[in-house]
C-alpha positions as CSV (number, residue, x, y, z in Angstrom):
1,X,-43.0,25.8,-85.2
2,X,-42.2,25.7,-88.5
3,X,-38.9,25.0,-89.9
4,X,-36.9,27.4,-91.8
5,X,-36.3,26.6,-95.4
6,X,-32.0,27.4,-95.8
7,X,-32.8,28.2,-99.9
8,X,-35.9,30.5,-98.6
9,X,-33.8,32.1,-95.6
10,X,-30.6,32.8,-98.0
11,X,-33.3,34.4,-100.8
12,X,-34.9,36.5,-98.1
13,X,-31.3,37.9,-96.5
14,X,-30.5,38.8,-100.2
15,X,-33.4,40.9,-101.1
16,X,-33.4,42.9,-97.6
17,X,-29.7,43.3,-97.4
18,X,-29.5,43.9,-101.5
19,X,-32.5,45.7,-103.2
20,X,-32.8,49.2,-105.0
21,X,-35.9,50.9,-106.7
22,X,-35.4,52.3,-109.9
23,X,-39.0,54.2,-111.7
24,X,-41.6,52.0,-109.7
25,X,-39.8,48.8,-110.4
26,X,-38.1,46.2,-108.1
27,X,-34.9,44.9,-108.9
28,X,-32.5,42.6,-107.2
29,X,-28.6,41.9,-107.2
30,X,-28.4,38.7,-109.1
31,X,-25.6,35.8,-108.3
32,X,-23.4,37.4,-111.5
33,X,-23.2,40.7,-109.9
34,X,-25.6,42.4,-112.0
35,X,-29.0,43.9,-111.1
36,X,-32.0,42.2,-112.5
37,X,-35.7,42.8,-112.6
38,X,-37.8,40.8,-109.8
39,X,-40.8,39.0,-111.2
40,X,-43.9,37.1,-109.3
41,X,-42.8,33.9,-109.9
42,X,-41.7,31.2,-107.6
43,X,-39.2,32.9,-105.2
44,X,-39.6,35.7,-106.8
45,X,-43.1,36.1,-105.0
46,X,-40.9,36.3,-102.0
47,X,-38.5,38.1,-103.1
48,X,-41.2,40.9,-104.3
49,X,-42.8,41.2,-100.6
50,X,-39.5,41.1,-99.1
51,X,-38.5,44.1,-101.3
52,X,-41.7,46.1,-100.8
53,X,-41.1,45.2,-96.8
54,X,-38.2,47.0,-96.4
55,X,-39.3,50.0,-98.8
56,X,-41.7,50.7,-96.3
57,X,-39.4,50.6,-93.8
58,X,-37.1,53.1,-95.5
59,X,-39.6,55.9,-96.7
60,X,-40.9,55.3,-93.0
61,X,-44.4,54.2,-93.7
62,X,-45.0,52.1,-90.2
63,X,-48.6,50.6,-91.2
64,X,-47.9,49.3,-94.2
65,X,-44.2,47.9,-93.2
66,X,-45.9,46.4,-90.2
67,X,-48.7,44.7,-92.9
68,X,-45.9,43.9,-95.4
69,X,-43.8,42.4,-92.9
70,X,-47.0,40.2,-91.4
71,X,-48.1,38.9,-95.1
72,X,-44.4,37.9,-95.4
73,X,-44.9,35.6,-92.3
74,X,-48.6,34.3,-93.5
75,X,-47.1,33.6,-96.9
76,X,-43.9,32.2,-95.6
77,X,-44.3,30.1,-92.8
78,X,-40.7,28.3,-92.7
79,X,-39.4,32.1,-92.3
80,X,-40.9,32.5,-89.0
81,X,-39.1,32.6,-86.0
82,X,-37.5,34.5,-82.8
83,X,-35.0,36.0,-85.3
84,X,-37.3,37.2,-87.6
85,X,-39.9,38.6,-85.1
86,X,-36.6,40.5,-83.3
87,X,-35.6,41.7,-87.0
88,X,-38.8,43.2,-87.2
89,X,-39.3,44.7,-84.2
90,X,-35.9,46.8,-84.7
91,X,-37.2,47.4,-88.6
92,X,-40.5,49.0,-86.9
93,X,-38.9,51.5,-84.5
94,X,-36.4,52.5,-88.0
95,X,-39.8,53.1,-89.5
96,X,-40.5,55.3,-86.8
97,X,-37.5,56.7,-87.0
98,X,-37.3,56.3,-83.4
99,X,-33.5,55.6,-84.4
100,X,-31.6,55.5,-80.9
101,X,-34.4,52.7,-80.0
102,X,-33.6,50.8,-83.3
103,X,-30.2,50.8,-82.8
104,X,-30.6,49.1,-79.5
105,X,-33.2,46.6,-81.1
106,X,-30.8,45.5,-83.7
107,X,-28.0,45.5,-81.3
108,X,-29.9,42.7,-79.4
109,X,-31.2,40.8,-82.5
110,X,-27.3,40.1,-83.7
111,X,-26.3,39.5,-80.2
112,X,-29.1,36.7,-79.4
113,X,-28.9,35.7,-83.3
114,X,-25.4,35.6,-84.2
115,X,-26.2,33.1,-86.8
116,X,-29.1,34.9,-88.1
117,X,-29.3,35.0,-92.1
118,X,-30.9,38.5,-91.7
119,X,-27.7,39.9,-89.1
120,X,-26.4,41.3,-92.5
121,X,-29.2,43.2,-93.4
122,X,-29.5,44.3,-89.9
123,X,-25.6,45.5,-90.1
124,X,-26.8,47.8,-93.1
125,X,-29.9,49.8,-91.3
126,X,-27.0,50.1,-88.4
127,X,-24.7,51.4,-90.9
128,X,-27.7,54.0,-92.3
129,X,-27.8,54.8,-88.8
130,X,-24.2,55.5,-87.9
131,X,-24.1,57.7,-91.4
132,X,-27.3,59.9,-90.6
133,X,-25.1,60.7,-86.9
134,X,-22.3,61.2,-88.7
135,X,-23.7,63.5,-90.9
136,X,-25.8,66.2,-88.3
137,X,-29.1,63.6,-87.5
138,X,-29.8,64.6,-84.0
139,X,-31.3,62.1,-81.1
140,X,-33.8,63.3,-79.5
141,X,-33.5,63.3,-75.3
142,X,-36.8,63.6,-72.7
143,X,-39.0,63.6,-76.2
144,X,-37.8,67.5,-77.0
145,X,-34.3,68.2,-77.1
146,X,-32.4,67.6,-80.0
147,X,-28.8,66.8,-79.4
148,X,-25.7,65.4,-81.1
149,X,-25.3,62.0,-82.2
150,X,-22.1,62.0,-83.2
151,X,-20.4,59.8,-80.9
152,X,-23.0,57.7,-81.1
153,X,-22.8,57.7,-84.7
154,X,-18.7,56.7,-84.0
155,X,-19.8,53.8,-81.4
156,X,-21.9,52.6,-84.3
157,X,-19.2,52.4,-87.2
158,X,-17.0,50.9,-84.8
159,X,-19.1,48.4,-83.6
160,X,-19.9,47.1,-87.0
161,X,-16.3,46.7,-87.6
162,X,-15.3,44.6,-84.6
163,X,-18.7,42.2,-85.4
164,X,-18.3,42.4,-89.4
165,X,-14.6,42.0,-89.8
166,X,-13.7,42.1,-93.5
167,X,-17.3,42.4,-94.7
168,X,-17.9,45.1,-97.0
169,X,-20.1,46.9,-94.6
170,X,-17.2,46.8,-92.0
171,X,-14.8,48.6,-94.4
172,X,-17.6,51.0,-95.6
173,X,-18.3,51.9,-91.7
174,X,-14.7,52.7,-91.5
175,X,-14.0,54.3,-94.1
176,X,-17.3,56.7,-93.5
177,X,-15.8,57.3,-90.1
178,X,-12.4,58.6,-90.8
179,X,-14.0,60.7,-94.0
180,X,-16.4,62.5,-91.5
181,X,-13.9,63.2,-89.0
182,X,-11.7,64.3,-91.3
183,X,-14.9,66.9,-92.6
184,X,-15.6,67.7,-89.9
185,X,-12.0,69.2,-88.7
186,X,-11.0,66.0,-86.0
187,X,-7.6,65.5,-87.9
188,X,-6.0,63.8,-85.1
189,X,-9.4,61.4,-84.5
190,X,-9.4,60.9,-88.7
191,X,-5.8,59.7,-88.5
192,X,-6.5,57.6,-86.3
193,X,-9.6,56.5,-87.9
194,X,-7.6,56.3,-91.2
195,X,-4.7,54.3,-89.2
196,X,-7.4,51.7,-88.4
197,X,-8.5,51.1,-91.8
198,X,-4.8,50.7,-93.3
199,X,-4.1,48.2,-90.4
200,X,-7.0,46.0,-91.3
201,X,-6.8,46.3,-95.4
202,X,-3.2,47.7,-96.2
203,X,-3.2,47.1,-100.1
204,X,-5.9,47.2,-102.4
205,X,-7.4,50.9,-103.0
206,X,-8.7,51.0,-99.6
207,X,-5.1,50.6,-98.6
208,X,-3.9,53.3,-100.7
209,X,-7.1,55.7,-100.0
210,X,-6.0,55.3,-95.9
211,X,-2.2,55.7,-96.7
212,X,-3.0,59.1,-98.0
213,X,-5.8,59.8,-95.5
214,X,-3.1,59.5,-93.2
215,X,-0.8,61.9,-94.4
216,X,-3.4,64.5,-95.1
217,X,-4.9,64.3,-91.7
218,X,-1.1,64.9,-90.1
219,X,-0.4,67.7,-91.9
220,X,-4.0,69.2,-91.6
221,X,-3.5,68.6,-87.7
222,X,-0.2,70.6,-87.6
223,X,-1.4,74.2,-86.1
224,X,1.7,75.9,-86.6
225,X,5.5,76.5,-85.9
226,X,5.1,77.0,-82.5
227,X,3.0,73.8,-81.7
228,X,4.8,70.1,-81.9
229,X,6.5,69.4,-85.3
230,X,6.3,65.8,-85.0
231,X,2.7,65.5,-86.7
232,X,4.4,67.1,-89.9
233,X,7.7,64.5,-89.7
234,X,5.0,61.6,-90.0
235,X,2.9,63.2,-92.4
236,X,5.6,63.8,-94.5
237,X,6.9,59.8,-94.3
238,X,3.2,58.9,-95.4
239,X,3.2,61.1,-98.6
240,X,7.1,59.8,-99.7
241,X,5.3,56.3,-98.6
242,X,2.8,56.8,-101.1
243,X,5.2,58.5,-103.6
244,X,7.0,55.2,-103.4
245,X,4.5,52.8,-104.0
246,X,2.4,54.8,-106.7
247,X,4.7,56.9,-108.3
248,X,2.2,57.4,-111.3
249,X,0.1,59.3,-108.8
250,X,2.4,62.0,-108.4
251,X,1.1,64.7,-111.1
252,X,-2.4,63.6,-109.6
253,X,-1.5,65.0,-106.2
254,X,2.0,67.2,-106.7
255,X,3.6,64.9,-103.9
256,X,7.1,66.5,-104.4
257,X,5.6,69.7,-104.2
258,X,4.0,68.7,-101.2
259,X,7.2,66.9,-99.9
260,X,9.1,70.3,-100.6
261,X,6.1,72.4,-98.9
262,X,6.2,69.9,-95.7
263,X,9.7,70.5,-95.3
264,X,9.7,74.4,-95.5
265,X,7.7,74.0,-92.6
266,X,9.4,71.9,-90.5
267,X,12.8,73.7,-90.8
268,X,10.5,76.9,-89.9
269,X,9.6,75.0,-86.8
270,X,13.5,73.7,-86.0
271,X,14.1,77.1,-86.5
272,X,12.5,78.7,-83.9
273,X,14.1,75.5,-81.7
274,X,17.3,77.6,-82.8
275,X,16.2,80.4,-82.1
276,X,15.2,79.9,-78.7
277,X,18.4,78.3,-77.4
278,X,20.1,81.4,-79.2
279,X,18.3,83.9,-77.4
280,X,18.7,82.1,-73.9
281,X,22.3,81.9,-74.3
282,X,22.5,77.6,-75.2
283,X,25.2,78.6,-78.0
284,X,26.2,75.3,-78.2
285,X,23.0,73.8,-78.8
286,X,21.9,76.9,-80.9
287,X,25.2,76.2,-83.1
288,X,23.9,72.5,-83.6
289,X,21.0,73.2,-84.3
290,X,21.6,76.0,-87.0
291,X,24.3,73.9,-88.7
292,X,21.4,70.7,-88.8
293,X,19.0,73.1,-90.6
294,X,21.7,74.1,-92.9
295,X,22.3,70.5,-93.9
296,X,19.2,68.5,-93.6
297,X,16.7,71.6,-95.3
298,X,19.6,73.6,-97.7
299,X,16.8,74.5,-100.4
300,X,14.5,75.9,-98.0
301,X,14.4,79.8,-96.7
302,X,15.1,78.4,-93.0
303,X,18.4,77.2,-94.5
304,X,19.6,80.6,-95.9
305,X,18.6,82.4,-92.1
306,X,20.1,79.2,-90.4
307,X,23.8,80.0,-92.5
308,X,23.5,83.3,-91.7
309,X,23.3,83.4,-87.6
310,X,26.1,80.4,-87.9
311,X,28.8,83.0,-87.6
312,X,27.4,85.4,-84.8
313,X,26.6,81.9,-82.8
314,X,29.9,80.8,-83.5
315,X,31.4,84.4,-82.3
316,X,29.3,84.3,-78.7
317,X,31.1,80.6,-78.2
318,X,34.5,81.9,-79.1
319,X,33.7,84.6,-76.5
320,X,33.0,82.6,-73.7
321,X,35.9,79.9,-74.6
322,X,38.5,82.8,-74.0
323,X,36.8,83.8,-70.6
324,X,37.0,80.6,-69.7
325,X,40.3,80.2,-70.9
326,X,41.2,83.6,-68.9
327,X,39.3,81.9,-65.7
328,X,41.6,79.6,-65.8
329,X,44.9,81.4,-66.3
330,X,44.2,83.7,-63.3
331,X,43.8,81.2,-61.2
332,X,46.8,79.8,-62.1
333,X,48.5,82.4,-61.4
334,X,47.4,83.1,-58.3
335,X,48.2,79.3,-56.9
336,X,51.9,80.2,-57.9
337,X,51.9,82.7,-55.5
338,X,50.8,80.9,-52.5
């Protein structure tokens, strides 16, 4: 068997992971970080068949992936190898679009070739994968139904960010997975998602991106005053978070708008807590709970309604203070006269 050149390897990894098509021409991301034109010289013959490879792959032309893939092994000898023919295999069922089978087949080739100069590229057709689910592609089941794949398409992203760890294509999984839930209504599931980003990159523009997924997501999730509160609390902390660290951002977004917004509706929500302990008789705890809306929320409309059911509350406790107080006097009384 031949051995594998690390220079040929490294060029090979590059143009699968890293190639566009722009007007019938190949190009290539160069070591400066800009894209340059491929030509058929020297490596560059490799990097051309590589390219055209993995074109065919994408527009799913099997046969001629399969033949571009084949003249890349003839040419290249020091490529070949258990990693490379696994690579291929997983490219060929992507071809076919047969993309539940792919996903296995890559699955295994990173697993059995951790080391793999072409796991990268491999991480990127998972990560076209997991967006297609994402996004409405369906997985076919028993060769005719068409159903979901969007938990498959989550497995995916998360997958590729316990194996890629601060690779680009790990924050990019990520970030595509909290987006969609988000999209697609899962606010709890997208803060969560959103949570899981911050945790891993917490500064940076990802960082502040999550920070306000986060809050959005909270306060998206909130489905009114008479569900749980606590969602709106947190979201609410995010938003004066980010208000705090980017404080230029603020006409962007209108985050003390939003902070005054947030807390109309959670002395709405306290105030139905108030409410509640009013109409069952709890005075004292009514009376506490009036007098907290009055002082933690005084510019919001719960405030005003909160001062003005203070008095009444306070009348019902003075009420049942002087029965108990009378209680207490007739019996009293009558122990004197035993």
């Amino acid at each position: 068997m031949h051995r594998k050149s690390p220079h040929k390897a490294v060029i090979l990894f590059a143009v699968l992971g890293l190639t566009v098509v722009c007007i019938g021409e190949t190009w290539r991301l160069g070591s400066d970080q800009n894209w340059q034109k491929v030509t058929e010289e020297g490596n560059n013959a490799l990097m051309s068949a590589a390219t055209e490879a993995k074109q065919f792959v994408s527009s799913g032309k099997v046969a001629k992936a399969k033949k571009a893939y084949e003249k890349l092994r003839t040419q290249f000898p020091e490529l070949a190898g258990k990693d490379f023919d696994a690579y291929v295999k997983a490219e060929l069922l992507y071809a076919r679009h047969k993309f539940p089978e792919a996903v296995r087949a890559y699955d295994n080739f990173i697993d059995q070739f951790p080391r793999s100069g072409l796991v990268p590229s491999a991480m990127e057709r998972l990560y076209q994968i997991g967006t297609a689910f994402l996004t409405g592609q369906k997985r076919t089941a028993l060769k005719v139904f068409k159903l979901s794949a969007y938990e498959d398409g989550t497995e995916i992203m998360n997958k590729i960010a316990d194996r890629a760890g601060n690779a680009p294509v790990a924050k990019r999984a990520l970030l595509t997975l909290a987006r969609t839930r988000e999209k697609r209504g899962a606010y709890d599931e997208a803060y969560k998602a959103w949570s899981d980003v911050a945790s891993r990159w917490p500064t940076g523009e990802i960082g502040k991106e999550s920070l306000m997924g986060m809050a959005r997501s909270l306060e998206m999730d909130y489905k009114g005053p008479k569900f749980d509160g606590k969602v709106l609390i947190s979201s609410k902390s995010y938003y004066a978070e980010y208000l705090k660290r980017y404080p230029d951002s603020e006409q962007q977004f209108k985050l003390t708008e939003k902070l005054g917004e947030l807390d109309e509706k959670i002395s709405k929500k306290e105030l139905l807590i108030a409410d509640y302990y009013a109409r069952t008789g709890s005075y004292n705890a009514a009376d506490l709970s009036y007098q907290r809306i009055a002082d933690e929320w005084p510019a919001c409309s719960a405030a005003k309604t909160a001062e003005q059911k203070l008095p009444e509350i306070k009348k019902e406790m003075e009420k049942i203070a002087q029965a108990q107080s009378a209680k207490k006097k007739k019996i009293n009384w009558k122990g004197l006269l035993l």
